[in-house]
C-alpha positions in Angstrom: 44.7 -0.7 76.4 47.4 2.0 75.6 47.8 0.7 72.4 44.0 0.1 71.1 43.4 3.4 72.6 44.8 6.0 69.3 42.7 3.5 67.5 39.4 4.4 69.6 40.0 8.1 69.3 40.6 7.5 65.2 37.1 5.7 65.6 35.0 8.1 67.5 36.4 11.4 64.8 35.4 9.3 62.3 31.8 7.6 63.1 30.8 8.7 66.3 30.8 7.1 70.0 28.6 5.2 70.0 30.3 2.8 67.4 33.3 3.0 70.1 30.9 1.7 72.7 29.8 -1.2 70.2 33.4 -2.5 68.7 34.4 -2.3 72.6 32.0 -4.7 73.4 32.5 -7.0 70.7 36.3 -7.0 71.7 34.9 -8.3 75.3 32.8 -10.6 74.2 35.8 -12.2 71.9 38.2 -11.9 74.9 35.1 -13.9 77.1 35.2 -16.8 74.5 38.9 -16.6 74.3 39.5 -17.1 78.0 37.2 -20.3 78.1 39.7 -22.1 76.1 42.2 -21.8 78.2 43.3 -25.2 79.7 42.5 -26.2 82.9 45.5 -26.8 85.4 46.7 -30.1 85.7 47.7 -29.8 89.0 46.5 -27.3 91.9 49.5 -26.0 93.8 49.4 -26.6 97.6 47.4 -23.9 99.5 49.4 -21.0 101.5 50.9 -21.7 104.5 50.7 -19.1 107.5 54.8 -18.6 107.1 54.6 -17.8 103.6 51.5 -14.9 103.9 53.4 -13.7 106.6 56.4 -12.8 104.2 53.8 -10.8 102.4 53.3 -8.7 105.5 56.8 -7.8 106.2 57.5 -4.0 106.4 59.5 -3.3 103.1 56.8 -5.2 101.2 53.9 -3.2 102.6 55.8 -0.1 102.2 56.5 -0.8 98.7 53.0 -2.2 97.8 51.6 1.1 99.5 54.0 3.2 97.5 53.0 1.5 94.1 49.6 1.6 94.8 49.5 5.2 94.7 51.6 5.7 91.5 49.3 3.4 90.1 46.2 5.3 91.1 47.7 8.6 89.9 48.9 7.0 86.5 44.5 6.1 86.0 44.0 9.5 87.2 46.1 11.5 84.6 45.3 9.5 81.9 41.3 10.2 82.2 42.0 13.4 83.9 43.9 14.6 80.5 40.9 13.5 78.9 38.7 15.8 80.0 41.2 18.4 80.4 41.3 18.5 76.4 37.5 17.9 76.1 37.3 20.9 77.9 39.6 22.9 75.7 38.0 21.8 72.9 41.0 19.9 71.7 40.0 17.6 68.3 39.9 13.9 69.4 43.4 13.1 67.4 45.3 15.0 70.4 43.8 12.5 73.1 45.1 9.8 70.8 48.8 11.5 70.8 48.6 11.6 74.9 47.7 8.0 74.6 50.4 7.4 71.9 53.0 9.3 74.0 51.7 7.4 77.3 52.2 4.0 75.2 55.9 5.3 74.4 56.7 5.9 77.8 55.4 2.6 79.2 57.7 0.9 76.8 60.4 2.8 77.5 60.1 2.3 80.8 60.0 -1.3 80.4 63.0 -1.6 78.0 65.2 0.6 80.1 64.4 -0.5 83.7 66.4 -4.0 83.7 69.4 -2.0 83.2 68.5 0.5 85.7 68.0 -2.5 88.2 71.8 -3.0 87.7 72.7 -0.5 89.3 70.2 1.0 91.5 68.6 -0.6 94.3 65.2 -1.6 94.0 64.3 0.9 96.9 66.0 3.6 94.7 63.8 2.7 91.2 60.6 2.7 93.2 61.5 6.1 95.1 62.5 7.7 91.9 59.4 6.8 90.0 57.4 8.8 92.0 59.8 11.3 92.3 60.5 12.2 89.0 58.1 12.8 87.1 56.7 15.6 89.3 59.0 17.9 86.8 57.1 17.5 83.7 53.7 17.6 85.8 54.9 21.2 87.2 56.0 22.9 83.2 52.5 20.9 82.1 50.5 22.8 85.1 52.3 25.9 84.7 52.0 26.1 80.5 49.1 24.0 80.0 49.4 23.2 76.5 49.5 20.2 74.3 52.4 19.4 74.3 53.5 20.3 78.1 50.6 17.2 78.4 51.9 14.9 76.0 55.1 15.0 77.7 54.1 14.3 80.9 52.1 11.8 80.2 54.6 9.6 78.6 56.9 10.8 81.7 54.1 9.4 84.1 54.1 6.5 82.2 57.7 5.4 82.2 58.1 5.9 85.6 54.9 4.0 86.3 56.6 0.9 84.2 60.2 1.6 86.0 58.0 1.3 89.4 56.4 -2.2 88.7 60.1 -3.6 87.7 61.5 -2.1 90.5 58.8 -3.5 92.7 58.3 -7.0 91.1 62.2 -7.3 91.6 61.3 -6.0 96.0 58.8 -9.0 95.9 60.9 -11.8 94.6 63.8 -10.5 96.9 62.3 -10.3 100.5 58.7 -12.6 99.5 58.4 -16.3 99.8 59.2 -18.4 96.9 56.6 -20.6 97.3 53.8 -17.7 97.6 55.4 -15.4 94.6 52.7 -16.3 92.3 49.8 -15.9 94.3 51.6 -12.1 96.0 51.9 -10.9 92.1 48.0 -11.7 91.3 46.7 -10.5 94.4 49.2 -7.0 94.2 48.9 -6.6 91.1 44.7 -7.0 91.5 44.7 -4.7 94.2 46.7 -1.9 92.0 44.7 -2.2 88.9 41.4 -1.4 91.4 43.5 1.6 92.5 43.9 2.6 88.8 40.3 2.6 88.7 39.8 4.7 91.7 42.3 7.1 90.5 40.2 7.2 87.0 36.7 7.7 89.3 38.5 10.7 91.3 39.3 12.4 87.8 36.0 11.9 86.7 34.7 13.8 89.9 37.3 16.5 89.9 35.6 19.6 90.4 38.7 21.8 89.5 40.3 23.2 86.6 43.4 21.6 84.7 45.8 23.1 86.6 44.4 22.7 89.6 44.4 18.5 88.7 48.0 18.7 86.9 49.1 20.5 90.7 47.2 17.9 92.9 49.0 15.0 90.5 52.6 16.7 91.5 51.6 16.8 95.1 50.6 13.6 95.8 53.7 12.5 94.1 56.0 14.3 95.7 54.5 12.9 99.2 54.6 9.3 98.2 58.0 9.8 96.9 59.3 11.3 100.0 57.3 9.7 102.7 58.8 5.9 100.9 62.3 7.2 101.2 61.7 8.5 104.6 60.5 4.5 105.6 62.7 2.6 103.7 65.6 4.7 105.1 64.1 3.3 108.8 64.1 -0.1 107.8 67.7 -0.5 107.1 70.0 -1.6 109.3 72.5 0.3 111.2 76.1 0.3 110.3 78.0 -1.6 112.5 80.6 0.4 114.6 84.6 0.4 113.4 86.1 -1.6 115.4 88.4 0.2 117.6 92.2 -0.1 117.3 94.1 -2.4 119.2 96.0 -0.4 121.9 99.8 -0.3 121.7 
């Protein structure tokens, strides 16, 4: 989407929406036929047992999956919520194609860089930092509210949003089932692209300005950020105590 986005704004300067509307849904249509030549499964995998949803349910999964969800929902709220931001300015339609450029770059950095990260930070750690960090860019964008301050952060949002799937794809496979890892990533990753729509719908019905959007974006970030570190900390174990030494 990120990518064929540039190419939509490049489409609408030139002829007009509703030529956007129509090569969108020829592109649909193509995809429809497309996915009806996909083979059928030889084989039906056996259906979930009670053990294996249950390791869905444990507490650093939910926590996690709760976590994600709502860097998810605030990645489809920036991106449409900077869309209207620069309708509003009267920005041309070639500077919602470099937020969606910049937002494209981000993602793939995020992707290229977060298998080292996982090296050496702990899966916890990525995820917490995700949401974390990109709250910087999203308080110089609210604060200067130009074009560039927007471009920045949204290929900051980005990244992090592609750091946080690694980081929680890696949670999954270490604490899930391995029989029921297929079926958790299609129904998570389901449940956060309907959050990513929600997050779109609440920037469509954002009465405030673009500040007042870029602010609630840094705020809801920050809380997810801090609230997951404050409930991962809980669920790891205590240290053991030193043993005391032997008594002469």
């Amino acid at each position: 989407m990120r990518i064929a986005a540039p190419f939509a704004a490049a489409i609408l300067k030139l002829v007009g929406a509703p030529w956007v509307l129509r090569l969108g849904a020829v592109v649909f249509a193509l995809g429809t036929l497309c996915a009806f030549g996909i083979p059928r499964a030889p084989r039906v995998g056996p259906p979930e047992t009670r053990d294996e949803r249950a390791t869905l349910h444990a507490r650093s999964i939910v926590v996690a999956g709760t976590a994600m969800g709502l860097l998810r929902g605030v990645v489809g709220f920036f991106t449409f919520f900077a869309a209207f931001a620069l309708k509003r300015s009267h920005e041309p339609a070639w500077a919602f194609g470099l937020v969606l450029l910049a937002s494209a770059a981000g993602n793939l950095a995020g992707t290229v860089i977060s298998p080292f990260l996982r090296r050496t930070v702990r899966e916890e750690w990525m995820l917490a930092s995700a949401l974390l960090l990109p709250a910087i860019p999203l308080v110089f964008a609210a604060r200067d509210y130009s074009r560039v301050s927007l471009i920045v952060a949204a290929a900051a949002v980005a990244a992090s949003s592609a750091c946080g799937r690694v980081a929680f794809d890696s949670l999954l496979q270490r604490d899930g089932a391995e029989a029921a890892r297929g079926r958790a990533f299609a129904r998570f990753e389901t449940r956060f692209q309907l959050v990513w729509v929600v997050g779109g719908i609440i920037a469509v019905l954002f009465p405030g300005g673009g500040r007042g959007g870029i602010f609630l974006t840094t705020i809801v970030l920050l809380f997810a950020g801090l609230s997951y570190i404050g409930a991962f900390r809980q669920l790891q174990p205590a240290k053991a105590p030193r043993p005391s030494p032997p008594s002469g």
